[in-house]
MARVO-623915 format. One line per 8 residues: their letters; for each residue z, y, x of C-alpha. Coordinates in steps of 0.2 Angstrom, whole numbers, plus 2048, in hexadecimal, padded with zeros to 3 digits. Layout:
N
A) Z/Y/X  ...
***
This chain:
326
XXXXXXXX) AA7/864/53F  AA0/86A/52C  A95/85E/52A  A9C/858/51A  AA1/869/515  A90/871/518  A88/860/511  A8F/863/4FD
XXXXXXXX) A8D/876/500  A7B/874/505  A78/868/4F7  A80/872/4EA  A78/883/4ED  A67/87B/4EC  A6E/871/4DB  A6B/861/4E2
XXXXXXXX) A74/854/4DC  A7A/844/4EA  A6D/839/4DF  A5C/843/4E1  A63/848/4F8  A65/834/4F8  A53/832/4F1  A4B/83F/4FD
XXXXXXXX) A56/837/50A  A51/825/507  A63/822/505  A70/81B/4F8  A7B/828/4EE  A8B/820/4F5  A86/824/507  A82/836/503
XXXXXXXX) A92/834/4FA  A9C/831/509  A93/83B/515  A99/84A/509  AAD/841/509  AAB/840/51E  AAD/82B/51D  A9B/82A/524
XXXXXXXX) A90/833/52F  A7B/833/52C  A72/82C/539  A67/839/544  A57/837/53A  A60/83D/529  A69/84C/534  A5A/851/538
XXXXXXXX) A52/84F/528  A61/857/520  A5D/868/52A  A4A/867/527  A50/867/513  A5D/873/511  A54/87E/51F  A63/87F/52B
XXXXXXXX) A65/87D/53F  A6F/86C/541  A7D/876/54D  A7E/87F/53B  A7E/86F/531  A8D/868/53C  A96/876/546  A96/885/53B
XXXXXXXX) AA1/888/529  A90/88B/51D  A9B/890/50F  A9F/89F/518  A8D/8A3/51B  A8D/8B2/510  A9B/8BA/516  A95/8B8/529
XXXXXXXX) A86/8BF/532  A7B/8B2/535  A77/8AA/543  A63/8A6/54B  A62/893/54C  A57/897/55B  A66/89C/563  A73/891/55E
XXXXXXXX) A66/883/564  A65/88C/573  A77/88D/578  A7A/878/571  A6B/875/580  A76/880/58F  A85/879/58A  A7D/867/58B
XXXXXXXX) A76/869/59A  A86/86F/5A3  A8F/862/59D  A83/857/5A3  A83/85E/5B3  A97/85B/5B3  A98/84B/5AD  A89/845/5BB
XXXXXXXX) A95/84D/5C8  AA4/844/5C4  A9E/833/5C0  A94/838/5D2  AA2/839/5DA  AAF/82C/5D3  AA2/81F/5D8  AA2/826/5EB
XXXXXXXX) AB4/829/5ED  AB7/815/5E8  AAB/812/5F5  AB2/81E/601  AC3/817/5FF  ABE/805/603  AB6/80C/612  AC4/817/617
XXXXXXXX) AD1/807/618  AC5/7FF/621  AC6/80D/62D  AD8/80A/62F  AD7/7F4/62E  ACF/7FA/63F  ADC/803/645  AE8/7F8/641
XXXXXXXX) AE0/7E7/64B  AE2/7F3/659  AF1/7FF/65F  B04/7FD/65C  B05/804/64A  AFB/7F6/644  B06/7F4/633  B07/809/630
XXXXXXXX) AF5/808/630  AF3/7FA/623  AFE/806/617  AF3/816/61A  AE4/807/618  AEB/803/605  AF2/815/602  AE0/819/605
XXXXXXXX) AD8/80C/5F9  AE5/810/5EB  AE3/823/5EB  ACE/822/5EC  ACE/816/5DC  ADB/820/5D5  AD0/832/5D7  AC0/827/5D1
XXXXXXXX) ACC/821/5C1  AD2/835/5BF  ABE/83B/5BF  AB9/82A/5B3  AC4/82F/5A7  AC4/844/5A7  AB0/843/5A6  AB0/835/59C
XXXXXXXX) ABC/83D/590  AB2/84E/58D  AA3/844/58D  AA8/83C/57D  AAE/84C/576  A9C/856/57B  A95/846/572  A9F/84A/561
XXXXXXXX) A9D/85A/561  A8B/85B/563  A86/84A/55C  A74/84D/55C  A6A/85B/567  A59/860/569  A50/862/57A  A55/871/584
XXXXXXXX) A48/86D/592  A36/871/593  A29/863/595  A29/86E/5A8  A3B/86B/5AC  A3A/859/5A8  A2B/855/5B3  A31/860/5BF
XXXXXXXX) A44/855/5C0  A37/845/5BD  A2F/848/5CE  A40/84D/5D6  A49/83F/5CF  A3E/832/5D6  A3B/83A/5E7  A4E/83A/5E9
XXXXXXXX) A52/828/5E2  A46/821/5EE  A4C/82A/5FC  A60/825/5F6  A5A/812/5F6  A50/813/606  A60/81A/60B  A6C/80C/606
XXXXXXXX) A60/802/60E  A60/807/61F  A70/808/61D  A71/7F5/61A  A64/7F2/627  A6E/7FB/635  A7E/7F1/631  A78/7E2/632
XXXXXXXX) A6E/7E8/643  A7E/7EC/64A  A88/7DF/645  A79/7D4/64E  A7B/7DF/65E  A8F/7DC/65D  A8F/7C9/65A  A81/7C8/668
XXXXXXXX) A8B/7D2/675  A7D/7DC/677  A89/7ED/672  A98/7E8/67E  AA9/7E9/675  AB9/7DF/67D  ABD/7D0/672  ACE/7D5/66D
XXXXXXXX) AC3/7E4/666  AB6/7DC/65D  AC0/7DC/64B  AC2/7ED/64E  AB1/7F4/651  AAB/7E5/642  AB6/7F3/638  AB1/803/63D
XXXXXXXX) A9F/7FD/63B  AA1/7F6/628  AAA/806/625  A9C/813/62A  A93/808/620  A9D/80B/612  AA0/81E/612  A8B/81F/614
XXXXXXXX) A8A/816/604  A96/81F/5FB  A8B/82C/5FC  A7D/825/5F9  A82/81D/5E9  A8A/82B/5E4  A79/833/5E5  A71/826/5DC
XXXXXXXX) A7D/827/5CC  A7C/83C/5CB  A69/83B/5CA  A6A/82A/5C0  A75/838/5B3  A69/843/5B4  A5C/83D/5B1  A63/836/5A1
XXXXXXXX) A69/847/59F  A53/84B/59A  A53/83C/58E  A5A/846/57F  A54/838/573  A5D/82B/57C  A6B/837/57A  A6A/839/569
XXXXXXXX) A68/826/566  A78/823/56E  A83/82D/566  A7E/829/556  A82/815/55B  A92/81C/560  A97/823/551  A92/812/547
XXXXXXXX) A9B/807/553  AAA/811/552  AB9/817/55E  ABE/805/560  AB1/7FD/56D  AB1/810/574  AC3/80D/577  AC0/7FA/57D
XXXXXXXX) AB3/7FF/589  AC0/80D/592  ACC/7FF/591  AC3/7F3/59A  ABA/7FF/5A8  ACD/802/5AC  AD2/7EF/5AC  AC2/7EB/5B8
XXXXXXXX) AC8/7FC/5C1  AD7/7F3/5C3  AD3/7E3/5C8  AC8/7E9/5D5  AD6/7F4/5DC  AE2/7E5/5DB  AD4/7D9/5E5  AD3/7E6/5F2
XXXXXXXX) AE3/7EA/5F6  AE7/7D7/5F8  AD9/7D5/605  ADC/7E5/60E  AEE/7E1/610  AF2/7D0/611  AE0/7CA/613  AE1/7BE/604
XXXXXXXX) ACF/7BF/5FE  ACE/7AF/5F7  ADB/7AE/5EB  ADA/7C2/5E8  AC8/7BD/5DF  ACF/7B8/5D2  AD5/7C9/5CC  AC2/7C9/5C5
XXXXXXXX) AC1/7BD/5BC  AD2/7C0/5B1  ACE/7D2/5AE  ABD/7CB/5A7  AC7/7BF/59A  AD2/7CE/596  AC4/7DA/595  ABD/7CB/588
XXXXXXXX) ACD/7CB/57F  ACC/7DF/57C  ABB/7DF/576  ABE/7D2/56A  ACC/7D9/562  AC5/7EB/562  AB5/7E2/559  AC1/7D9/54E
XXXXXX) AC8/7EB/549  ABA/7F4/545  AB3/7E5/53B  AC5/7E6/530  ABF/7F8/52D  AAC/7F6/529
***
């Protein structure tokens, strides 16, 4: 980014000196100072009130060289505005699809080696199946981790590199998604819970002998139920985080809001926080591979609560850092 570049540039060519911007800005001539020397960055209201004074678009102010201006053909802030709104919303979309369906693949894994628990209480490849049943789990979390981190990655880069936006939507578009948005979440949550509701119907039908299954098969069909279960809600809460994304994806203040705390907290608690989503991962993998295979529920609980103390440990020490710098 220019910003600093384009900042002393700016200030110069209208013969203002870093005293009489701070003044206008409400701000003291040592932040002005280091927004010019790239140690800090102006929070959203001075960006904007930094275009509105040196008359300039902000992808202008921040993603184009101004002192090369002259020698270039300029470029229509309307349009430049325009292309920052598309490529937001694209990304949105992507990042909503593939935080979508991470969340439904760990679901879908789980349900998956329950599938295959069943098979293995019944027929004579009972200890091949409990492999497929942990290969399954540890390959779903694993494509759910490769999705976190991919969209989570270019998420953080789309956030740097257009740290503020304005609202590429119509007040049109947003009642339009507004109306969409709430007849699907309530037809998502109604879903999820039928879907609880006819689990527990039919695990009431099979512990009353109502549905007739042969007792040496009951473990089984326990399994195979739970597992439909499962794959159902992976879908459904898959649904529920892709328009939960975008809906924020229409909150453009919200969006603005957060990347300006980002940038004052720092790349340490952004790297704390992917550190601990990958210790819970983790944990959650290691607590479900224990009680899939050697059905050790109980003690395989206490993955939980030690990625918790390590997640506690992390957080403090990145907090510890970033106080060091400040």
């Amino acid at each position: 980014m220019f910003l600093a570049r384009n900042l002393q540039y700016l200030r110069k060519r209208d013969k203002i000196t870093q005293e009489d911007l701070a003044d206008r800005l409400g701000v003291s001539r040592q932040s002005v100072s280091k927004w010019e020397t790239d140690e800090a960055y102006p929070e959203t209201e001075k960006l904007l009130a930094l275009c509105e004074l040196f008359a300039v678009s902000l992808d202008d102010l921040m993603r184009r060289d101004l002192t090369q201006a002259d020698a270039e053909e300029p470029i229509c802030s309307a349009q430049t505005d325009e292309a920052a709104g598309k490529a937001y919303a694209a990304h949105m979309d992507k990042f909503s699809r593939g935080m979508a369906i991470g969340v439904g693949l760990i679901l879908f894994g789980v349900a998956a080696c329950l599938l295959l628990s069943g098979f293995e209480k019944y027929g004579p490849h009972g200890e091949l199946f409990a492999v497929l049943g942990a290969v399954a789990v540890m390959l779903s979390v694993a494509a759910a981790v490769f999705f976190f981190v991919i969209h989570g990655m270019a998420h953080d880069r789309f956030q740097k590199e257009y740290p503020v936006i304005g609202n590429p939507f119509s007040e049109k578009e947003s009642k339009a998604f507004s109306k969409k948005f709430a007849v699907t979440t309530a037809c998502l949550v109604s879903g999820i819970l039928l879907a609880v509701a006819a689990l527990v119907v039919v695990s009431a039908l099979l512990e009353e002998g109502i549905i007739a299954v042969s007792p040496n098969r009951e473990d089984e069909v326990s399994c195979y139920t739970v597992a439909c279960f499962l794959a159902v809600l992976s879908f459904l809460v898959g649904g529920l985080v892709y328009f939960g994304i975008q809906f924020a994806k229409y909150d453009i203040v919200s969006y603005n809001k957060q990347t300006e705390r980002e940038r004052n907290e720092g790349g340490e608690k952004r790297l704390a926080g992917a550190i601990n989503g990958a210790i819970m991962l983790t944990a959650t993998a290691l607590f479900l591979l224990l009680g899939f295979i050697w059905n050790a529920w109980h003690p395989a609980w206490v993955a939980f609560p030690v990625g918790g103390i390590v997640c506690a440990i992390v957080s403090t020490i990145a907090g510890a850092v970033g106080g060091k710098k400040k």
